[in-house]
Every structure is written in structure tokens, then in C-alpha cells.
DOGU-960831 format. One record per residue: x, y, z of N, C-alpha, C, O, CB in turn; chain. Coordinates in Angstrom, 3 decimals. Glycine has a CB too. Example, Ala and Ser with C-alpha at 12.3 -4.5 7.8 and 13.67 -1.06 7.14 Angstrom:
2
(marza (13.190 -5.690 7.800) (12.300 -4.500 7.800) (13.200 -3.300 7.800) (14.236 -3.319 8.465) (11.308 -4.473 9.046) 'A');
(marza (12.850 -2.250 7.080) (13.670 -1.060 7.140) (12.900 0.030 7.870) (13.409 1.138 8.039) (14.084 -0.598 5.725) 'A');
# end
This chain:
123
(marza (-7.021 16.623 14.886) (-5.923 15.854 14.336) (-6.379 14.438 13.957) (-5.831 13.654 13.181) (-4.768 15.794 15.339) 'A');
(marza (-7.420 14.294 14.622) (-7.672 12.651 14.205) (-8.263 12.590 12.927) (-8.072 11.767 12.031) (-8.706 11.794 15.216) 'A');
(marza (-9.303 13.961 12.978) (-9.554 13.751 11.568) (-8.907 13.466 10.416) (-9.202 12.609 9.583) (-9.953 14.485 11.270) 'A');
(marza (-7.639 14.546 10.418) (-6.918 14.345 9.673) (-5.818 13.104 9.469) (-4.980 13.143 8.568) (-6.588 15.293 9.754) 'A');
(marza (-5.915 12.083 10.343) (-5.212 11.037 10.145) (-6.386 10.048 9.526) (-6.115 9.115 8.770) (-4.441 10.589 11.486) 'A');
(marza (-7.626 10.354 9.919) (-8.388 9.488 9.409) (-8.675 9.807 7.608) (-9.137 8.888 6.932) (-9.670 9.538 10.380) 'A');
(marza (-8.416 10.904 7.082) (-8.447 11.430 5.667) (-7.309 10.704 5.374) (-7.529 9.998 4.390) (-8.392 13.064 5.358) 'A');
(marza (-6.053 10.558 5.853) (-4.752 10.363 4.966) (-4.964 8.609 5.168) (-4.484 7.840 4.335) (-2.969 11.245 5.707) 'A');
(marza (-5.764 8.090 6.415) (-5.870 6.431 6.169) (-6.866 5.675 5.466) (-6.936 4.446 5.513) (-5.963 5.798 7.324) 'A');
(marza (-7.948 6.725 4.549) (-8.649 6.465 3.698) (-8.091 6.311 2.388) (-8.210 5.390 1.580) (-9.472 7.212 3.776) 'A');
(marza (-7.163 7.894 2.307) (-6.984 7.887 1.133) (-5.526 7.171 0.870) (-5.060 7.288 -0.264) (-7.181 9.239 0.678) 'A');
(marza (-5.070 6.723 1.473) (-3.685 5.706 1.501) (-4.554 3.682 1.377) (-4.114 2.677 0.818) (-2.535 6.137 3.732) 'A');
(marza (-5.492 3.845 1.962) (-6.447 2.623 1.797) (-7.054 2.157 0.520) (-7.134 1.014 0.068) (-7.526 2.832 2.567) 'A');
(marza (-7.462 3.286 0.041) (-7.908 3.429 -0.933) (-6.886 3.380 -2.469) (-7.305 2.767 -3.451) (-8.559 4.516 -0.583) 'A');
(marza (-5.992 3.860 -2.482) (-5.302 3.690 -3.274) (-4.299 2.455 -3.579) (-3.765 2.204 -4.659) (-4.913 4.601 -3.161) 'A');
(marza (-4.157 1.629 -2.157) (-3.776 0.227 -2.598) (-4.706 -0.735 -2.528) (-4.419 -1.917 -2.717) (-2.753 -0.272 -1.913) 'A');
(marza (-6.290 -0.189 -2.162) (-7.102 -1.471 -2.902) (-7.042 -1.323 -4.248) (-6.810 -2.210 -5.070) (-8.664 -1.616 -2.570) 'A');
(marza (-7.264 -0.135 -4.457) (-7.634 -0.080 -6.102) (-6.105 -0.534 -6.824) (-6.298 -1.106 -7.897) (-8.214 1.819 -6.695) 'A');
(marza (-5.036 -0.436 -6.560) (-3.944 -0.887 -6.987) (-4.040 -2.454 -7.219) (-3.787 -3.076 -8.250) (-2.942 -0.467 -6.082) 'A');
(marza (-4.608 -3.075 -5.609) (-4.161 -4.279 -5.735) (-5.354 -4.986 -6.093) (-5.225 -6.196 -5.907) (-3.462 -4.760 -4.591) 'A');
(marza (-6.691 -4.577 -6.633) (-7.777 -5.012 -7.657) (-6.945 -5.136 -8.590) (-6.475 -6.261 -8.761) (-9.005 -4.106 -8.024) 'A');
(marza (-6.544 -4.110 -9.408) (-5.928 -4.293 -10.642) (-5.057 -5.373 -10.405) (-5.407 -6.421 -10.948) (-5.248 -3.102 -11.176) 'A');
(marza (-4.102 -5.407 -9.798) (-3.009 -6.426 -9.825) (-3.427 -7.741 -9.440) (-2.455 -8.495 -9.400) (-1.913 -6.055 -8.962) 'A');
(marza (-4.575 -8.335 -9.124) (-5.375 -9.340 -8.939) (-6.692 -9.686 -9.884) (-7.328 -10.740 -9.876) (-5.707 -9.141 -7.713) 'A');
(marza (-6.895 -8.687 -10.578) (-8.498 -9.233 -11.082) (-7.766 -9.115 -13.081) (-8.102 -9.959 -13.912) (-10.473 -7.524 -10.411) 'A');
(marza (-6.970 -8.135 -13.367) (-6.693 -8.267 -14.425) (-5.295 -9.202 -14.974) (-4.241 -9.484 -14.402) (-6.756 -7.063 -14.685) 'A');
(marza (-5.957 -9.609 -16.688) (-4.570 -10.659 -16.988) (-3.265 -9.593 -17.007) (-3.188 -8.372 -17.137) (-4.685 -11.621 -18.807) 'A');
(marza (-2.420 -10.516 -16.841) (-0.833 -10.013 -16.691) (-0.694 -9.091 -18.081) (-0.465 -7.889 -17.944) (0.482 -11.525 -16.667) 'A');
(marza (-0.800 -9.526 -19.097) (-0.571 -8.600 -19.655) (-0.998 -7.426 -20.232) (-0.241 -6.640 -20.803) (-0.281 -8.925 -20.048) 'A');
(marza (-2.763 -7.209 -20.039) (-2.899 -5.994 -19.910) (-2.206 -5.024 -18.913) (-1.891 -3.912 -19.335) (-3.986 -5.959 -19.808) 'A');
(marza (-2.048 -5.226 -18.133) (-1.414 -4.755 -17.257) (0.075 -4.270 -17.671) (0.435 -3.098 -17.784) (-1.497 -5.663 -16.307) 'A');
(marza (0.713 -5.213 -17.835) (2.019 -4.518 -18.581) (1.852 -3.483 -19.467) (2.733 -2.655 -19.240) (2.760 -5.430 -19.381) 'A');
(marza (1.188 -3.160 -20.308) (0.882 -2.506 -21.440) (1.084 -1.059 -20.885) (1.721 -0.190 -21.480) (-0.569 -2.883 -22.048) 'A');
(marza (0.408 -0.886 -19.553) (0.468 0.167 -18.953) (1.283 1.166 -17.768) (1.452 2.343 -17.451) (-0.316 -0.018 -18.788) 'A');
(marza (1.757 -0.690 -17.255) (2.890 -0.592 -16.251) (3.588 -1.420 -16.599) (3.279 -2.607 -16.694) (2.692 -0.727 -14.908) 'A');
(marza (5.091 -0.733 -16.950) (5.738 -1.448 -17.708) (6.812 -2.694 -16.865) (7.107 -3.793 -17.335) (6.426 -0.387 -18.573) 'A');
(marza (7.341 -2.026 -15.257) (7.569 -3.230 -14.325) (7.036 -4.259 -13.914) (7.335 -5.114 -13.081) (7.717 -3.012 -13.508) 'A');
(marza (5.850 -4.008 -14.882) (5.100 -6.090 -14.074) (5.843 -7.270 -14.975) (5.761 -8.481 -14.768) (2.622 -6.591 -14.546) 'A');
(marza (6.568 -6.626 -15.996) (7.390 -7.976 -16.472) (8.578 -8.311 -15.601) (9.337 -9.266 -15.762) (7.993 -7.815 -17.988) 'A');
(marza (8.649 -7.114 -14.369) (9.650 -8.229 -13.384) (8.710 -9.043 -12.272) (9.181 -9.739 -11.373) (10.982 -7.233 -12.341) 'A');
(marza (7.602 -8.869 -12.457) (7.043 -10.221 -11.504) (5.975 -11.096 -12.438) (4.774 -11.109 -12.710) (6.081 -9.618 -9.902) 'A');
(marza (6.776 -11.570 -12.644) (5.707 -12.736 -13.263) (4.511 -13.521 -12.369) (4.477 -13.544 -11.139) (6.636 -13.963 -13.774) 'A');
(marza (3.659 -14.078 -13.162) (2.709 -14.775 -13.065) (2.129 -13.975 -11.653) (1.651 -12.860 -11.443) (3.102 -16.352 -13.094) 'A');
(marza (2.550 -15.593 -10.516) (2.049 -15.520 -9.244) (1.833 -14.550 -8.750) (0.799 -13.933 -8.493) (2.579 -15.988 -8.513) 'A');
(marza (3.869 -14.221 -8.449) (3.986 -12.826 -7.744) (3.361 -11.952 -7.866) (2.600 -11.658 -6.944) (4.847 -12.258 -7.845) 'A');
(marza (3.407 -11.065 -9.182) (2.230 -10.070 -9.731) (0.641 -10.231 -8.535) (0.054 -9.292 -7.997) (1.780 -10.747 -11.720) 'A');
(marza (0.378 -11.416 -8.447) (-0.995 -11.569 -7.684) (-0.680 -11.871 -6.382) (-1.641 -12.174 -5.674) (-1.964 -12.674 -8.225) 'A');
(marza (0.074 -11.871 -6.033) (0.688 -11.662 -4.224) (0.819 -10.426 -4.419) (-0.133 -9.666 -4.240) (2.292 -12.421 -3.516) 'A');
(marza (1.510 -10.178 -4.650) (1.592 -8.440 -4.424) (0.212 -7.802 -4.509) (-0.063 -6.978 -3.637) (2.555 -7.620 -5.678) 'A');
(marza (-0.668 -8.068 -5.422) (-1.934 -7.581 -5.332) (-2.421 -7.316 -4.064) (-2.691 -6.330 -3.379) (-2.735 -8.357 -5.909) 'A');
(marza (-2.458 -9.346 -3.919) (-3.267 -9.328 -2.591) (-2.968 -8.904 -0.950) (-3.714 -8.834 0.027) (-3.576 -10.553 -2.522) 'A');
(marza (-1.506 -8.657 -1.143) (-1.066 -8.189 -0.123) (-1.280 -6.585 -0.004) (-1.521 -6.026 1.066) (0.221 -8.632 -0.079) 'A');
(marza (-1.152 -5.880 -1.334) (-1.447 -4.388 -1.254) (-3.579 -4.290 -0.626) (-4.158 -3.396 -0.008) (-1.003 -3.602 -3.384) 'A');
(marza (-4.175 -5.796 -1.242) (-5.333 -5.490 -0.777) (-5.482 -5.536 0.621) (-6.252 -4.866 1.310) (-6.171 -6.194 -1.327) 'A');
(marza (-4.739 -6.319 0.944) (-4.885 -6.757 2.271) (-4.666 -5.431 3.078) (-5.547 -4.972 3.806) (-3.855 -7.961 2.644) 'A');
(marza (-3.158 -4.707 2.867) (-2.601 -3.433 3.421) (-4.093 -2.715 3.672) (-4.668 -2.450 4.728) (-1.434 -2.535 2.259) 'A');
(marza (-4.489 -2.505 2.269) (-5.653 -1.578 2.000) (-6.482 -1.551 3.157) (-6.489 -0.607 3.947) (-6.495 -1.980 0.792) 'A');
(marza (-7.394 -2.889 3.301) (-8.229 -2.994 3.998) (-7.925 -2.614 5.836) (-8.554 -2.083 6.752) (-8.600 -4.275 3.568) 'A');
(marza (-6.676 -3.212 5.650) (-6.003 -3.143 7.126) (-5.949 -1.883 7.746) (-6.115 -1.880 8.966) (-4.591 -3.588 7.138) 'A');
(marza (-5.689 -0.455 6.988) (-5.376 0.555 7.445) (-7.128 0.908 7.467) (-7.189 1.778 8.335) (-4.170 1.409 6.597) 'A');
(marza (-7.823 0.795 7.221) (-9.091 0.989 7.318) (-10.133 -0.075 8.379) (-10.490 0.250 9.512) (-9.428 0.950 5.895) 'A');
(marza (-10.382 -0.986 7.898) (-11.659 -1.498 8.091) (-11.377 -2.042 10.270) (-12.239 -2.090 11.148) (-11.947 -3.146 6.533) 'A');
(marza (-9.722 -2.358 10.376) (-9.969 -2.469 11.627) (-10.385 -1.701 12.791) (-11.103 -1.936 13.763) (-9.250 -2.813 11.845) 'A');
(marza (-9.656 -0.639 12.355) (-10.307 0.900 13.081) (-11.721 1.855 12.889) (-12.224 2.587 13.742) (-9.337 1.928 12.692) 'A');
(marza (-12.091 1.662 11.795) (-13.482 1.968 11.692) (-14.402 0.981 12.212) (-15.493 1.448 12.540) (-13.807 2.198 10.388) 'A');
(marza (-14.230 -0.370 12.384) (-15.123 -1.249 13.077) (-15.235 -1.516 14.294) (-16.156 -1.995 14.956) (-15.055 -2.192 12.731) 'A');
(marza (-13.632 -0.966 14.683) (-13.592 -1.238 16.528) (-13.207 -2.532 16.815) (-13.452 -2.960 17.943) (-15.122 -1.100 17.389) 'A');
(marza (-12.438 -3.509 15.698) (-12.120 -4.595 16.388) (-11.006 -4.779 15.741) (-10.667 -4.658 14.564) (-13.026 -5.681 16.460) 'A');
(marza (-10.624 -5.013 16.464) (-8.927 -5.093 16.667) (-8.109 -3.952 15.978) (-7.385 -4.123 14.998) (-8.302 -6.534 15.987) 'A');
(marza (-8.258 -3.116 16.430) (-7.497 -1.608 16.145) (-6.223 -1.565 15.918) (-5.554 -0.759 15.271) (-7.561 -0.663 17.208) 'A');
(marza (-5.859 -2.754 16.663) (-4.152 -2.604 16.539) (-3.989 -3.138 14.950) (-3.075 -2.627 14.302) (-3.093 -3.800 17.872) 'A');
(marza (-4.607 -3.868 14.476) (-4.175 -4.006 13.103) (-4.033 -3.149 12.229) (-3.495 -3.513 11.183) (-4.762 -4.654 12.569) 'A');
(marza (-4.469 -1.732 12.370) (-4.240 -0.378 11.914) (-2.692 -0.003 11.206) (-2.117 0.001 10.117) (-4.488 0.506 13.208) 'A');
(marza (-2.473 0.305 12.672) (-1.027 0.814 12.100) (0.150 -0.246 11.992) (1.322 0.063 11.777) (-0.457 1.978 13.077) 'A');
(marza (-0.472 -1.948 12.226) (0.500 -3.194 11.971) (0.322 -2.694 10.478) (1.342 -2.354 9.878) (-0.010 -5.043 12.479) 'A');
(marza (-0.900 -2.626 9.838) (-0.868 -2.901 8.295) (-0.060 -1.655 7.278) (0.542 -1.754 6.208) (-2.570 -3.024 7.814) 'A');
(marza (-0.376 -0.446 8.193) (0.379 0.829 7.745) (2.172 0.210 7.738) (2.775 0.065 6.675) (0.005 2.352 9.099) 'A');
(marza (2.594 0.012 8.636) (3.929 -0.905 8.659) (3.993 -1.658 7.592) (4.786 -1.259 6.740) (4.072 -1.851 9.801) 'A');
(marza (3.329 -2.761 7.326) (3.293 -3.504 6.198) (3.637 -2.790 5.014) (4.482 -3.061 4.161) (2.104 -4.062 6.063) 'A');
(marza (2.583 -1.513 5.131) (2.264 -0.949 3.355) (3.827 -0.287 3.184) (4.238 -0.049 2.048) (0.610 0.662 3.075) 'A');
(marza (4.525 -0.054 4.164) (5.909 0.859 4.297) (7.219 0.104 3.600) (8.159 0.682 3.054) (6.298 1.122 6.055) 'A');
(marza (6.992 -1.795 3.806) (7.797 -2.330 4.049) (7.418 -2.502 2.496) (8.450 -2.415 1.831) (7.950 -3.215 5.225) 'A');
(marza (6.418 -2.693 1.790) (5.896 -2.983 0.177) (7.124 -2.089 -0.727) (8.040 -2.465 -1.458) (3.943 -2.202 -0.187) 'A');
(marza (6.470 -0.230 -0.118) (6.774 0.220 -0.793) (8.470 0.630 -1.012) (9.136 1.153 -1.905) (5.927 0.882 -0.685) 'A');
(marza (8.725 0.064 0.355) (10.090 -0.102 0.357) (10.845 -0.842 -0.900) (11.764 -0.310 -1.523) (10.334 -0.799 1.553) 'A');
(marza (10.288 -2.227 -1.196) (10.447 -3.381 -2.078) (9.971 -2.654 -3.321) (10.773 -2.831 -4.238) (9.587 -4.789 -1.655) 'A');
(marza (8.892 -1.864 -3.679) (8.836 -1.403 -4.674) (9.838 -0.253 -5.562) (10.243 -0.213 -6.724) (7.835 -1.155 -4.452) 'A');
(marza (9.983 0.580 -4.434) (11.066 1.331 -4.875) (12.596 0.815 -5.307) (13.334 1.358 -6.129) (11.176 2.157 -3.896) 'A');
(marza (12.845 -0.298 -4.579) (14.045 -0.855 -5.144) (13.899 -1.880 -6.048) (14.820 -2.564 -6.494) (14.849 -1.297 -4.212) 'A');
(marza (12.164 -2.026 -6.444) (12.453 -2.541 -8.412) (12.676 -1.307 -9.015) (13.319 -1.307 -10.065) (10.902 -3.346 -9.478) 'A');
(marza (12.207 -0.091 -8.485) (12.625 1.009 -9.760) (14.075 1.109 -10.115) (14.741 1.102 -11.150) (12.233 2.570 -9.389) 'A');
(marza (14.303 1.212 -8.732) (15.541 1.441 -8.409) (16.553 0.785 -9.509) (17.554 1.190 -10.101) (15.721 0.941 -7.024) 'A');
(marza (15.804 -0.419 -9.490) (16.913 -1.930 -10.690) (16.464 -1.797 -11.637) (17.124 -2.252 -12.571) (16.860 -3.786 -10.550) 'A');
(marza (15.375 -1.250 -11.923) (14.727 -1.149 -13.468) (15.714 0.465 -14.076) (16.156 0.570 -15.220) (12.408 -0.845 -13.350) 'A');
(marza (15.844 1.418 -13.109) (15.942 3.036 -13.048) (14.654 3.592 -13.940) (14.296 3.926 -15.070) (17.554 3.650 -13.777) 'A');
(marza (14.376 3.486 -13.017) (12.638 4.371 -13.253) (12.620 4.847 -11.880) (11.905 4.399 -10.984) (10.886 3.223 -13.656) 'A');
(marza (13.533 5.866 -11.779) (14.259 7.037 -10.880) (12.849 7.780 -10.536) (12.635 8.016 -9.347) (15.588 8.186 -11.832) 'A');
(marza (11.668 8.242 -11.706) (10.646 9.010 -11.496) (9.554 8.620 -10.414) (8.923 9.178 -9.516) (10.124 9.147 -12.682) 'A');
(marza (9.712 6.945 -11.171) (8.471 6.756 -10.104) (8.948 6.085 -8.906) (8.054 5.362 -8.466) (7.223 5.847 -10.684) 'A');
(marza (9.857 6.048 -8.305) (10.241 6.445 -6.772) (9.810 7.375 -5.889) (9.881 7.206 -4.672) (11.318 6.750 -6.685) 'A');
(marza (9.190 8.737 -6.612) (8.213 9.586 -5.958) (7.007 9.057 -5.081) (6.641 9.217 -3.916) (7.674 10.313 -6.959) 'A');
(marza (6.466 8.203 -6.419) (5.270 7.792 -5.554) (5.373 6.909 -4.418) (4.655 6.741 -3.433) (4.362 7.193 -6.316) 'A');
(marza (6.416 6.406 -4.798) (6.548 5.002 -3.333) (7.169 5.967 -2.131) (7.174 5.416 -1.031) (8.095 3.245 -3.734) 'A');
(marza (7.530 6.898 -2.157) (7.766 7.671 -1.537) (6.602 8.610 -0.861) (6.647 9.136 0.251) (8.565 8.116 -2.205) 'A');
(marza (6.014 8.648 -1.400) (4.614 9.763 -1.032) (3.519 8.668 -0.135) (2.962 9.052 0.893) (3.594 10.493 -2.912) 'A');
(marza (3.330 7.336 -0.677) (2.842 6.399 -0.058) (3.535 5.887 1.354) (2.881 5.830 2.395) (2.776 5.493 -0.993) 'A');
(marza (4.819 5.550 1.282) (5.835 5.450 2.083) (5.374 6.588 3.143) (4.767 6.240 4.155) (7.255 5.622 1.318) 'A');
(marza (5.593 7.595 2.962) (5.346 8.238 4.369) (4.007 8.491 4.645) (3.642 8.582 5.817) (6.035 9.525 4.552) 'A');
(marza (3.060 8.644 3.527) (1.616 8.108 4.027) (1.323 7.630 5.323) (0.790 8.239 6.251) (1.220 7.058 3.299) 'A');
(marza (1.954 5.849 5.250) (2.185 4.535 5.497) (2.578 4.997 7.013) (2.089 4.610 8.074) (3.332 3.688 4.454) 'A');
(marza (3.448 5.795 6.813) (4.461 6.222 8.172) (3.780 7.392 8.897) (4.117 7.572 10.067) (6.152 6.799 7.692) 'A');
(marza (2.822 8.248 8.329) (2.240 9.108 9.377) (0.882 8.268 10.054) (0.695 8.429 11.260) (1.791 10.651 8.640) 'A');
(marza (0.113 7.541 9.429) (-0.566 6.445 10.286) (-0.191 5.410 11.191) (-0.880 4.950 12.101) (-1.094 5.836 9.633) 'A');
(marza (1.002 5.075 10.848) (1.728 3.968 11.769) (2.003 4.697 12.994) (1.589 4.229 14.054) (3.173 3.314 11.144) 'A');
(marza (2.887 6.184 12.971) (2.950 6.458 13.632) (1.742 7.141 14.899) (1.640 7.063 16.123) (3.701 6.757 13.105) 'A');
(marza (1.099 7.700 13.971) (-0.026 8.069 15.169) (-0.812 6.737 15.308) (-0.248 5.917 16.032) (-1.199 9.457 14.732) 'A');
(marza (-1.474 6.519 15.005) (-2.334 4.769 15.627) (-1.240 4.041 16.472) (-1.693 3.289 17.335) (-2.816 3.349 14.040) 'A');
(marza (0.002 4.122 16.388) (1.132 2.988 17.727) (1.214 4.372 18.914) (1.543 4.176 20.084) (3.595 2.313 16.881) 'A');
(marza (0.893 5.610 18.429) (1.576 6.514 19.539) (0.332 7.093 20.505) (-0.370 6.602 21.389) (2.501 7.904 18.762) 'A');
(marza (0.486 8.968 19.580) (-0.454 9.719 20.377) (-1.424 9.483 20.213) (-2.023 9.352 21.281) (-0.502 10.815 20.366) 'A');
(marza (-2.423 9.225 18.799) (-3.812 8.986 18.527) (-4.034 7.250 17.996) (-4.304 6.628 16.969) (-4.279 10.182 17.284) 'A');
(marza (-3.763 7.028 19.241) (-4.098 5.052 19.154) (-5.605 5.198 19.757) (-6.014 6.083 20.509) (-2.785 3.655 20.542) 'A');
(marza (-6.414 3.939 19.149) (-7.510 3.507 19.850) (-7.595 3.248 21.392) (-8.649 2.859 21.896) (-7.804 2.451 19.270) 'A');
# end
């Protein structure tokens, strides 16, 4: 079982670094071009959110594979829950009803690591 929590906290890691590269290293408006909700966060925000999805990223990973400070594991899985929470209710205001899936699929991602790293399979 651990393995398998350790596959779903890679690949949940992995997908909001690479999210929040993009949302940090590229200009705003390429980005729109492709995702069409970054014209509700302008400028800054757009790059907080980045860096906070990087941050998530790293969090569900790098503390538990290094052995120091483990508990930041499933704090950051929490975090990524509370994002995608906020994300889903821009769709929500935009109604881009579809892509609520994904914040949803991440969302409980988020929530099967939180839960095992705070419970049965903690460090």
C-alpha cells in the first residue's frame, strides 16, 4: 500500500510543478491563449498561484523522500485540496462546468495522501 501512495504522491507532485512552472516562468498571455481562466487572475496572482502550486508540488514529495520533516507531506497535500477547492469555484463563476473534473480528480488525489501520511501510513 505504500507503494501505491507513493505512485499517486509523485504523480499528484508532479503535475502541479509542471502546472505551476508554467504559471510562473511563462508571460501572462501566452498562457491565456491556452487557458482561457487566467484572465481572471491577473498579473501577480497568476504567479502566486504558480508558486504556491510549486510549492504544493514539492511538498507532497521532497519532504518524505528525504526524511526531514515528513509531516510536511500530507500538510502540503491539504494545501493542494484547499487550491483546488478555489479553483473549482473560478470554474464554477466562469461555468466551465467540464473542467471541474480535473480539480476534482486532483482534489481527491490531494485527499488520499493527506489522508494516509496524517493516519495509517505516516512516517
Amino acid at each position: 500500500m505504500n507503494t501505491a501512495i507513493w505512485v499517486v504522491q509523485v504523480l499528484l507532485g508532479a503535475a502541479f510543478i509542471l502546472s505551476g512552472v508554467i504559471k510562473t516562468t511563462q508571460p501572462h498571455d501566452k498562457i491565456q491563449k491556452n487557458v482561457p481562466y487566467v484572465e481572471d487572475l491577473p498579473g501577480i496572482r497568476l504567479r502566486i498561484v504558480g508558486a504556491v502550486e510549486l510549492l504544493g508540488g514539492f511538498g507532497v514529495i521532497l519532504p518524505a523522500w528525504t526524511g526531514i520533516a515528513p509531516i510536511l507531506t500530507p500538510i502540503a497535500a491539504t494545501g493542494l485540496m484547499i487550491v483546488m477547492t478555489g479553483a473549482a469555484l473560478l470554474h464554477v463563476r466562469r461555468k466551465e462546468y467540464s473542467a471541474i473534473a480535473v480539480n476534482a480528480v486532483l482534489f481527491a488525489l490531494a485527499a488520499i495522501v493527506a489522508w494516509a501520511r496524517f493516519g495509517p501510513y505516516a512516517y
